[in-house]
N, C-alpha and C positions, 0 to 999 in steps of 0.2 A: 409805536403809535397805537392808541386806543382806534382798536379795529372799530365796535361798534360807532363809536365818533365817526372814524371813516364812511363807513356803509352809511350811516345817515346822512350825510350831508357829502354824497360824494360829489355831487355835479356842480356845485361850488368849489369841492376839496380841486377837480378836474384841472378848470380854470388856476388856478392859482399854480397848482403845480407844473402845467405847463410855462406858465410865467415864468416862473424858477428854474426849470429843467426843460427848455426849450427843446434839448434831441427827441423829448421824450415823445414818443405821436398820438393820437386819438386811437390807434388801434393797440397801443401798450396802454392807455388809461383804461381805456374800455373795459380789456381782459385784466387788468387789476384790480378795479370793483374792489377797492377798499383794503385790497389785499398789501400787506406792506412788505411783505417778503419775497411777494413777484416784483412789486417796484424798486425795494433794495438792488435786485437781482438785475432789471433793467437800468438801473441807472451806474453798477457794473458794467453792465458792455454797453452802455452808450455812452458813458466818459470815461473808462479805463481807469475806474478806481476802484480799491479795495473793497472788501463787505463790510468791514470793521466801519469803515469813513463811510459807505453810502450806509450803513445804519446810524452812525453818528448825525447824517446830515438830515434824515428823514425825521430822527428825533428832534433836532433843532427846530427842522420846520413847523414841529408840530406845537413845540411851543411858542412857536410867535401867533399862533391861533388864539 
C-alpha cells in the first residue's frame, strides 16, 4: 500500500477498513497510522491467515480505492 496515501487520508482509510476487517479494533487502527505492515501483521492474528494473503488482501483493498 502506498504509505503516504495512507497517512494522508487515514481516518477515512479507518472507517473502511474496519468495514472490511471487522476483528480489527479502534485501538489496532490507531497504533497503525498508516502503517501497512503492523496491519498485515494484525489481520494475521485476528484471522489466522498467512502474511503472503493478508498482504495480498491489503493490496486488493487498496486498489478498490
Amino acid at each position: 500500500m502506498n504509505e503516504d496515501k495512507i497517512k494522508g487520508q487515514w481516518k477515512q482509510l479507518a472507517g473502511k477498513l474496519k468495514a472490511k476487517w471487522g476483528k480489527l479494533t479502534d485501538d489496532d487502527l490507531k497504533i497503525a497510522e498508516g502503517n501497512s505492515e503492523y496491519l498485515a501483521g494484525k489481520l494475521q492474528e485476528r484471522y489466522g491467515i498467512a502474511r503472503d494473503e493478508a498482504d495480498k488482501q491489503i493490496r486488493d483493498f487498496d486498489r478498490l480505492l
